[in-house]
C-alpha positions in Angstrom: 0.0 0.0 0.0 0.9 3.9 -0.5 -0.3 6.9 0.5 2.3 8.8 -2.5 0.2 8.7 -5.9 3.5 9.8 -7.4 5.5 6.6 -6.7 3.3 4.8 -8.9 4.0 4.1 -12.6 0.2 2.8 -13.3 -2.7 3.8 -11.5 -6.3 1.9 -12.0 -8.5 4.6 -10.5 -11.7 2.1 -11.1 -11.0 -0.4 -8.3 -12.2 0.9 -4.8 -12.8 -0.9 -1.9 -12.0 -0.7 2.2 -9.2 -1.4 4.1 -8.8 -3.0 7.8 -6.2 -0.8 9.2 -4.3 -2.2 13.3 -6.9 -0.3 15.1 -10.0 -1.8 13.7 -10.6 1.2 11.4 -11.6 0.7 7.5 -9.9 3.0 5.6 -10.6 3.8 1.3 -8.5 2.4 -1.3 -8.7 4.8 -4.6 -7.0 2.7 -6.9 -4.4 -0.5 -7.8 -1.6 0.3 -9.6 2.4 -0.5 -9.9 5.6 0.8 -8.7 9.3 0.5 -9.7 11.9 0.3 -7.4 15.5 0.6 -7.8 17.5 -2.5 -6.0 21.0 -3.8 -6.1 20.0 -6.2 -9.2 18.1 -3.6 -11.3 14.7 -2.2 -11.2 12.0 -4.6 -10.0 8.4 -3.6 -10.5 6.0 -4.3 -7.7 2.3 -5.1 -9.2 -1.0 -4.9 -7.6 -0.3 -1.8 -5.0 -2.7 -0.3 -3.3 -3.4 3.2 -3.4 -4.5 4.4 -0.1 -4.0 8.4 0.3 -5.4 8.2 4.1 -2.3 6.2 5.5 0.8 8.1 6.5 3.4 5.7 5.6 4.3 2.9 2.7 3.6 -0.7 3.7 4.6 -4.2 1.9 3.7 -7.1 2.5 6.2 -10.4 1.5 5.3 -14.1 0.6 7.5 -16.8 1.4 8.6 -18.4 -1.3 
């Protein structure tokens, strides 16, 4: 999820749905998109991000593969 429109590269604005933030809150989310990041092997695009302006920081979430 992230609150900064800018970071991302494509932005769906047509999916919206709710969020269940830590304190039990639901919170909007205005759109799906993805982001590129820079890491020490290139740039890596991260798909299916969630925008969410109302948060105040960037989370990610990591399978294990």
């Amino acid at each position: 999820m992230t609150h900064d429109k800018g970071m991302l590269i494509k932005l769906d604005k047509t999916h919206f749905s709710k969020v269940r933030i830590g304190n039990g809150d639901y919170i909007e989310i205005k759109g799906i998109g993805d982001i590129a990041i820079d890491s020490g092997s290139g740039k890596r695009i991260i798909s299916d991000v969630l925008y969410v302006p109302e948060i105040d920081q960037n989370l990610l979430s990591v399978d294990n593969f």
